[in-house]
TIKE-891301 format. One line per 4 residues: number of its first residue (from 1); for each residue x, y, z of C-alpha. Coordinates in steps of 0.001 Angstrom, whole numbers. Each point is the difference from the previous one (the first is absolute). Layout:
! residues N
NUM	X:Y:Z  ...
This chain:
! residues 483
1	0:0:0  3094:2492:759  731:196:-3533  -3312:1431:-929
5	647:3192:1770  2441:1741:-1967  -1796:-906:-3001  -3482:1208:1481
9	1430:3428:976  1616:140:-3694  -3849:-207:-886  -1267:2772:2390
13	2549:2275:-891  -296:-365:-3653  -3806:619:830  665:2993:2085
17	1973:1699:-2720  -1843:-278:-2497  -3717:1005:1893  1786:3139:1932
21	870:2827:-1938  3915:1183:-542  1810:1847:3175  3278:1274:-1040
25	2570:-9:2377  641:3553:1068  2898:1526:1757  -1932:2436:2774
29	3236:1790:-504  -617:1543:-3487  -4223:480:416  -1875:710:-3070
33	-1219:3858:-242  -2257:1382:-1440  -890:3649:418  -3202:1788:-970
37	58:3559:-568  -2860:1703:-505  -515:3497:-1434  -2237:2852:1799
41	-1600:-2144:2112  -1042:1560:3534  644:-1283:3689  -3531:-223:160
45	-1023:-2120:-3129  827:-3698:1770  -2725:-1202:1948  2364:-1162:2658
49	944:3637:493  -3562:1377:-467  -1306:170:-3250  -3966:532:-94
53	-2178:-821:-2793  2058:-3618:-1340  2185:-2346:1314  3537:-1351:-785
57	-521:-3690:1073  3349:-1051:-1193  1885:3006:912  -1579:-190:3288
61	703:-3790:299  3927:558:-1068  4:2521:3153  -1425:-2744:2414
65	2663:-2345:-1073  2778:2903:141  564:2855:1141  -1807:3928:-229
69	2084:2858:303  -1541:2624:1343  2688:2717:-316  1827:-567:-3290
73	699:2182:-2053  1218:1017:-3648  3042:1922:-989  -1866:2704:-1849
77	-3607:350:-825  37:-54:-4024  879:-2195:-2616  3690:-351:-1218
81	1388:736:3389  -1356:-2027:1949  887:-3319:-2309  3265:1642:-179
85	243:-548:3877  -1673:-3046:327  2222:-2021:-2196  3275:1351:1295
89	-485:939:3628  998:3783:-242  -1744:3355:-16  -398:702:-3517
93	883:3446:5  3542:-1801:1254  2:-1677:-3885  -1579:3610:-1414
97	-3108:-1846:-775  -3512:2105:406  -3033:202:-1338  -1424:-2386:-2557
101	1969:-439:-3325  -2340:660:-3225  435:-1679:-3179  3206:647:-1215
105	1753:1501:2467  3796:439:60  466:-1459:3680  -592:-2603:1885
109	1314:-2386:2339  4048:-214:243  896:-3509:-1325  2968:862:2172
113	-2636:-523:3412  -250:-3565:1058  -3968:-1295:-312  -1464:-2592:1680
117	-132:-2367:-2793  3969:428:19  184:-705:3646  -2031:-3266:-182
121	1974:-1001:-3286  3107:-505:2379  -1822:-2742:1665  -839:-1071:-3356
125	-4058:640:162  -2096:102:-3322  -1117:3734:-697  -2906:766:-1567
129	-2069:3966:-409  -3425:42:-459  -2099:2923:-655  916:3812:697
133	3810:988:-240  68:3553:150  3652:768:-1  805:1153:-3242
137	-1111:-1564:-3344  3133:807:-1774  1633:-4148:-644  3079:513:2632
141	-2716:1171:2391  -2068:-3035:-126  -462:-3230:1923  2271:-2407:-1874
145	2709:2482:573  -951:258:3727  613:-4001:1408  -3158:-1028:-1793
149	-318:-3660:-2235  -3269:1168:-1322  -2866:3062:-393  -3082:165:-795
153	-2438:3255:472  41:3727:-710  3070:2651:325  -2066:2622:1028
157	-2971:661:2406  -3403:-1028:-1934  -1226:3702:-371  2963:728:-2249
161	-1666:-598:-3499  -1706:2635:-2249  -3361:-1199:1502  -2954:2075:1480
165	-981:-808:3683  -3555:-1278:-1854  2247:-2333:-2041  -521:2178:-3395
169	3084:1572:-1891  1720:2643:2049  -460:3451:-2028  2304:1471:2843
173	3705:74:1171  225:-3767:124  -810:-554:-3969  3723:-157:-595
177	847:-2406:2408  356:-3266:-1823  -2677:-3423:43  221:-1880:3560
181	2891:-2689:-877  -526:-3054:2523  3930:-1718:-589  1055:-3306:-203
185	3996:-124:1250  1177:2986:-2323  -2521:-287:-2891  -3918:1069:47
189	-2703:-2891:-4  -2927:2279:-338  -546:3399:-359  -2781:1466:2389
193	-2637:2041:-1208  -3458:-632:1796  -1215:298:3584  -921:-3524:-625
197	3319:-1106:-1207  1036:1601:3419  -2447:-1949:2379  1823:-3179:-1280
201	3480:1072:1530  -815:-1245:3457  -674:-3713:-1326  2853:365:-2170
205	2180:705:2616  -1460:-2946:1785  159:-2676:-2843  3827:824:-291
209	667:55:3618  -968:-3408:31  1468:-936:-3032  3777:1088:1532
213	-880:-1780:3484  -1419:-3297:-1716  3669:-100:-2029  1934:1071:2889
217	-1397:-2144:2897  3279:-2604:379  2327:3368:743  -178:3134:1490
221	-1799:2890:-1590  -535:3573:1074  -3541:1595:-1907  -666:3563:-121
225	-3487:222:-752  -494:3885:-253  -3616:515:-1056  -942:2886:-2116
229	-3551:1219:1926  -2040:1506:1821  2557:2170:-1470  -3100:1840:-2734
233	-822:-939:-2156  -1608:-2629:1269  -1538:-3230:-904  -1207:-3617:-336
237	319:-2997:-2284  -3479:-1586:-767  -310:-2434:2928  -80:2950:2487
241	-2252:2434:-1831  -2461:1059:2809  926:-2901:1883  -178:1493:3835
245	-3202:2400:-965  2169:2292:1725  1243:2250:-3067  3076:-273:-1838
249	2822:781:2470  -1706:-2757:2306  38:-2696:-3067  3919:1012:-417
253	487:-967:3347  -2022:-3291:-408  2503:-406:-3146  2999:873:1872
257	-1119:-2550:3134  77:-2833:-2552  3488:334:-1639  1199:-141:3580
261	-2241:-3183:476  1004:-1300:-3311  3656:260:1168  -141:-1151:3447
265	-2294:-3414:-1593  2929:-187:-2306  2410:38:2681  -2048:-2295:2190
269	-345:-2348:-3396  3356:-631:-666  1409:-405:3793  1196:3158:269
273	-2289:2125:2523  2428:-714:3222  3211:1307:-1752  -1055:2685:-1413
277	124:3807:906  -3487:1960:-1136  986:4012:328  -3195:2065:-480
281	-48:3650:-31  -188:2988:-2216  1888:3280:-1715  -1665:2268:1578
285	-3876:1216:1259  -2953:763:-1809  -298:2677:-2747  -3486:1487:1700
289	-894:2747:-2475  -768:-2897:-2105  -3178:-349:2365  -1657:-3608:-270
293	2871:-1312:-2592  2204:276:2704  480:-2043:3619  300:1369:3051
297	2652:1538:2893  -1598:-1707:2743  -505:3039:1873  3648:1045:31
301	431:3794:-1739  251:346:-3640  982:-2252:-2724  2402:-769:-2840
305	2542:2970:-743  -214:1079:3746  2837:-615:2680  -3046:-528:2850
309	-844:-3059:972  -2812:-920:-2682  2626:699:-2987  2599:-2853:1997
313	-1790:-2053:2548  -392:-3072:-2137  -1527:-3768:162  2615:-2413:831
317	-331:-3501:167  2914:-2503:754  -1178:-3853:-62  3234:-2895:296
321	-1984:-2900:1975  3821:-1642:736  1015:3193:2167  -3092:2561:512
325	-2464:-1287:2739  -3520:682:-1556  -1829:2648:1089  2943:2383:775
329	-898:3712:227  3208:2454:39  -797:3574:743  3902:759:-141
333	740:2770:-2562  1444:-1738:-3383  383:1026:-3418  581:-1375:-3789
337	3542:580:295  288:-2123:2740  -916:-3435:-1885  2977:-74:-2092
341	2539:-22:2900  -2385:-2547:1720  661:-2162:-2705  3810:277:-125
345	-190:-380:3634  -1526:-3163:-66  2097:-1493:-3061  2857:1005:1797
349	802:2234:-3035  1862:3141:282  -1457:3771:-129  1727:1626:-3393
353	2974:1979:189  -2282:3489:52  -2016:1491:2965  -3378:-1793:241
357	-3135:1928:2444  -1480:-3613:388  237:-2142:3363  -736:-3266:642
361	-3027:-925:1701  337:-3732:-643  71:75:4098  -3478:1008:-102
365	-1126:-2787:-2259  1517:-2640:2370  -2598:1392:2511  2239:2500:2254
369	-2630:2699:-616  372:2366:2872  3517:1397:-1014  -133:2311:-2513
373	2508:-84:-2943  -613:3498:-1854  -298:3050:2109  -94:2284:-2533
377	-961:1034:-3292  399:2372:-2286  -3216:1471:-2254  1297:1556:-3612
381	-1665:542:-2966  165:2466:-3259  3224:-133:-1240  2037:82:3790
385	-1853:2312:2098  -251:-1180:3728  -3559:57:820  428:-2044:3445
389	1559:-1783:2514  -1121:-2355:1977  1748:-1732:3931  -2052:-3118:881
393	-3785:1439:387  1274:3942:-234  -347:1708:-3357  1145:3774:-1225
397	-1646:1027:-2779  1892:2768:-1617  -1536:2958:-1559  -232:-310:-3549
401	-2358:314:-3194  -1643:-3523:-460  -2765:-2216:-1754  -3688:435:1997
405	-2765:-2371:-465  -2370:2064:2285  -582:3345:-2010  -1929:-1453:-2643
409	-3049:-2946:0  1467:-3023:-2006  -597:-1296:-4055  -2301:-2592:-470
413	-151:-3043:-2555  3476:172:-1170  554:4034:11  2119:1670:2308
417	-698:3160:2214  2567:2741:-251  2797:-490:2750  1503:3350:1216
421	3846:-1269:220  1406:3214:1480  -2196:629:3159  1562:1563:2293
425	1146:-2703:3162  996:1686:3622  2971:-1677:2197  -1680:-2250:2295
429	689:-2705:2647  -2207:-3157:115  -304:-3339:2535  -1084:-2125:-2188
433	-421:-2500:2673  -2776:2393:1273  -856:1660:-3092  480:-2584:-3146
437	-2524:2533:-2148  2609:2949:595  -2533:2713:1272  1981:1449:2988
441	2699:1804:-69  2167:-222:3485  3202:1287:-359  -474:2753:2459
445	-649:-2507:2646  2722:-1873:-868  3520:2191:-1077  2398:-2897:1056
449	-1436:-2222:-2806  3:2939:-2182  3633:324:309  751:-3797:-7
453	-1963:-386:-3787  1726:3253:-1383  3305:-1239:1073  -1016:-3124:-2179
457	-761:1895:-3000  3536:1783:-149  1668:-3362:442  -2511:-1326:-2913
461	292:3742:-2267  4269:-121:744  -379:-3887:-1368  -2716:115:-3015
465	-1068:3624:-687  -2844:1790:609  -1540:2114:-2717  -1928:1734:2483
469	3262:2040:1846  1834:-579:-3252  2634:-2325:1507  1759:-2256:-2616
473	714:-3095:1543  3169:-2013:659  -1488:-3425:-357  -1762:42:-3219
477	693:-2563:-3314  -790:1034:-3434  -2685:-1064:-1675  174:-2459:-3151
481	-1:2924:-3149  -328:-858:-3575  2380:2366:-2111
């Protein structure tokens, strides 16, 4: 009878193999990543953080399994900057980056800065962009030339194309900007032209997410998924045409909560779910004067194009079921340029040879949540002026002409409000700990603070410039130029 036992568990496992579906042996070393950047979307358009009206199921689920930051923010509240930032962990006024690139544009990001494609390739990861780039359309600016195996999506933000906000021919300034080109590597696949065309980008983006993750799933592969809405104009492929009842923005977000589902099904599919690093968040917040087109602050003070709190407080959403106990909540302050030193930090890889603004807060995502990591931060926008400064919950808002959101009612249906983008800001000291909405001024109650955040912004104006006092800078890179 001995004899039969080898040859019975033969059997079984031959059975077993071939009924279970294929694990691949993973090294929890070298996790999987995949981040999902969003464009324009608000704080407050996650149900998990508040959203009224619909519900982000998935989005909501990946939270539950992860973890929700509460306090993270982006490097700069608009378009090219901020992607700038995220993808090398620095300011990007430090790499002369502002603003968001048009068609054709001479700059863009220095191949000379070290991406986070190029980090990952030392550790020999798969690279693949999908969607929105947004740093420069000229070739040498683009994602094969910046760590990445493969692209596919648009150069540009979405509203760049000689296209009315009602979807007919633009009779205006934008008539000479050339035909939407949605790129495959370095060539176009398809030219857009139609809202319609448009509201097929989001399932695009999907179907090729998938595609690179189904052919990559025996090594490691970093994924940056950068969608290109609710950035306006805004739509939705067939299957989620009035879907929630809701209106359009709502069905977006129905749209959006499947691609993450689709991806995290994927992952869960092909054995990959426990090894793998989900990174949800956005650019920047909400462009509001586009009224019900666009998401929402989630009560925090203005929006996109603003350095208060609704223009950087972002969604974040970190889910790694091998390390992050589920249902972490981390109200430490964080920001986009801190994931790229987290992930040298836990590859063991070193920081480039330049100087980085990013920190580490892998500590945070091993569950040591009550010591902060980033004390301060530093708000910028326009070309380099210093708008504010922020020490753990203490912000200085310096006096300076700036985008408002709350002189004029917003557009409706796809057409914008006017946006005055020169109102005239006061200096002012918020707690944000008290006073997230920043309504009340304190800094006559509090001069010691006062003096403590304006030391801060001559160490940061002596270090990066600060258009705003006309300091130059010491610290600052040049930014990639096409001659």
């Amino acid at each position: 009878m001995l004899f039969l036992f080898p040859f019975l568990f033969s059997i079984l496992s031959i059975s077993l193999t071939d009924i279970l579906p294929f694990f691949p042996a993973k090294n929890t070393d070298n996790p999987n990543i995949i981040l999902i950047y969003m464009d324009d979307l608000g704080y407050g358009d996650l149900s998990c953080n508040g959203a009224l009206g619909y519900t982000t199921p998935a989005l909501d689920k990946l939270a539950a399994k992860g973890m929700r930051f509460t306090n993270f923010l982006s490097a700069q509240a608009v378009c090219s900057a901020s992607r700038a930032a995220l993808l090398t962990g620095c300011y990007p006024n430090r790499m002369g980056v502002s603003g968001a690139y048009f068609p054709g544009s001479k700059l863009g990001l220095s191949p000379e800065e070290v991406t986070m494609a190029e980090l990952l390739k030392q550790k020999n990861y798969r690279t693949a962009a999908v969607g929105k780039w947004h740093l420069g359309d000229h070739p040498s600016f683009m994602p094969l030339n910046q760590g990445f195996d493969s692209f596919f999506g648009l150069p540009y933000s979405n509203d760049m194309w000689p296209v009315h906000y009602d979807g007919s021919p633009s009779t205006g300034w934008k008539k000479s900007i050339p035909t939407l080109p949605l790129i495959l590597n370095k060539d176009t696949f398809a030219l857009i032209n139609t809202l319609q065309e448009q509201g097929n980008l989001t399932k695009q983006y999907t179907e090729r997410a998938i595609a690179f993750v189904e052919s990559n799933k025996k090594a490691p592969f970093f994924l940056y998924l950068a969608h290109s809405m609710p950035h306006v104009p805004i739509a939705v492929s067939n299957r989620f045409k009035n879907y929630t009842g809701k209106g359009l923005f709502a069905d977006l977000m129905a749209e959006i909560d499947w691609s993450v589902d689709t991806i995290v099904r994927t992952l869960d599919r092909l054995g990959l779910s426990k090894n793998t690093m989900i990174i949800f968040t956005s650019d920047n917040g909400p462009w509001l004067n586009y009224g019900n087109h666009a998401g929402s602050a989630g009560g925090f003070r203005e929006g996109k194009g603003t350095t208060f709190e609704g223009g950087h407080r972002v969604p974040a959403i970190i889910c790694w079921p091998s390390v992050i106990s589920s249902g972490s909540i981390c109200n430490q302050l964080t920001s986009t340029i801190d994931i790229f030193p987290t992930l040298a930090e836990l590859l063991n890889l070193p920081l480039p040879k330049v100087q980085m603004d990013g920190l580490s807060f892998l500590p945070l995502l091993k569950g040591n949540l009550n010591q902060p990591i980033r004390r301060e931060f530093l708000y910028y926008y326009r070309k380099n002026a210093l708008e504010a400064v922020r020490y753990d919950h203490w912000k200085l808002v310096f006096q300076h002409p700036g985008r408002t959101y709350t002189q004029n009612l917003p557009g409706n249906d796809g057409f914008p409000s006017s946006t005055p983008e020169d109102f005239p800001f006061p200096v002012a000291l918020y707690n944000l700990s008290r006073d997230p909405t920043e309504l009340y001024d304190v800094q006559n109650a509090h001069p010691d603070i006062m003096e403590k955040l304006t030391q801060l912004a001559n160490k940061a104006r002596a270090d990066l410039g600060d258009d705003l006092t006309g300091a130059a800078g010491s610290g600052r890179r040049p930014v990639g130029t096409i001659h």
